[in-house]
Residue, then its C-alpha position, 0 to 999 in steps of 0.5 A: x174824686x167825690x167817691x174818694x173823699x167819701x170812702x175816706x171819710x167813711x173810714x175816718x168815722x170807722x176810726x173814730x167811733x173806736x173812742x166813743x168812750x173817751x171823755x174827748x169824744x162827745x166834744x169832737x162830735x160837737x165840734x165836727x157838728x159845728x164846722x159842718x156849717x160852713x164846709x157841708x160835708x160832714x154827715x153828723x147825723x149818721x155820726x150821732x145816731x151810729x155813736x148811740x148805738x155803739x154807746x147807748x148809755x151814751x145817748x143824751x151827751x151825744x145828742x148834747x154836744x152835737x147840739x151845741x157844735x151846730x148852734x155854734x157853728x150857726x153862729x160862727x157862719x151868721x157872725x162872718x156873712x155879718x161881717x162879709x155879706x152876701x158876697x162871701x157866701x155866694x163865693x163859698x157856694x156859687x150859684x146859692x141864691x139861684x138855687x130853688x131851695x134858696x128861692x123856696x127859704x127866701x119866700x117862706x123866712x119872709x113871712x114866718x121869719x124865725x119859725x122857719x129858722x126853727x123848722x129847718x133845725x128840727x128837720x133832717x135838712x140842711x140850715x146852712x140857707x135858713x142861717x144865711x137868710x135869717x143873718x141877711x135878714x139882721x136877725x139878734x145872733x142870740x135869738x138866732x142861737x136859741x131858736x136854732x139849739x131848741x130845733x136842733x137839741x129836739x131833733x138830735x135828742x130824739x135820734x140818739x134816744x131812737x138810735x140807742x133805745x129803738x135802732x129799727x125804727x131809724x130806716x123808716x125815718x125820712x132823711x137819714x138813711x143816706x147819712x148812715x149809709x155815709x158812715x157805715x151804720x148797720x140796723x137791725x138785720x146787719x144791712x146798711x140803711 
């Protein structure tokens, strides 16, 4: 079933990277940044840096917008765990607070607080955890929201910039080769990541 959904998404992603061009599609990609908060199943960063090197001249309204969708889409997911609390996250992802990197988030959001919010959103990792314990944590949602589009605008930028001025450079960058295997990019020599 996974495989299945996969190689339909894949071809979905195929289908629309044929309107990189489009005024709407920089939006889109934002958008899909943003419901990947609470659904996990978008690989926005192989969207971004394949969009990039399809539209290189492109590159910071891409990295732009992907921005934006992630932050609101942080704040989307730390408005409703406001509103809901814990229990309705452990029922969207069963099993979360007993998971290590929940464990791992939870001692280190402790100490370092929102610089740990801004690490998770400049690394190629998930923030879904780090939202969720910076909102259980009664976090202000607007300093929320900035430290989060700070890391994620660095982050993004500099991929898109590498992805449409320095393509190579993307298989020797930690975290990303799977999401561009997802979405079918090809570097360099014409093989996948």
């Amino acid at each position: 079933m996974i495989r299945y959904l996969k190689s339909k998404m894949l071809r979905w992603i195929q289908i629309l990277q044929l309107y990189t061009n489009r005024l709407w599609y920089a939006p889109l990609i934002g958008f899909l940044a943003a419901i990947d908060n609470i659904i996990l199943i978008i690989p926005n960063d192989g969207i971004l840096i394949s969009s990039s090197m399809l539209k290189p001249q492109k590159w910071f309204t891409f990295a732009l917008w992907v921005s934006i969708g992630s932050t609101f889409g942080a704040f989307c997911l730390a408005a409703l765990l406001e509103l809901k609390g814990l229990p309705w996250i452990l029922e969207l992802y069963p099993g979360l607070d007993e998971s290590q990197s929940w464990l791992w988030m939870h001692d280190f959001f402790e100490t370092y607080g929102l610089i740990l919010v801004f690490a998770v959103a400049i690394a190629p990792i998930v923030q879904q955890p780090a939202i969720i314990l910076a909102s259980l944590a009664e976090t202000p949602l607007l300093q929320l929201c900035a430290v989060v589009f700070v890391g994620r605008f660095i982050k993004f930028l500099i991929m898109s910039y590498v992805a449409s001025h320095a393509p190579r450079l993307l298989s020797k960058m930690w975290g990303i080769k799977d999401e561009l295997k997802e979405v079918g990019a090809k570097i360099g020599n014409g093989k996948s990541a």
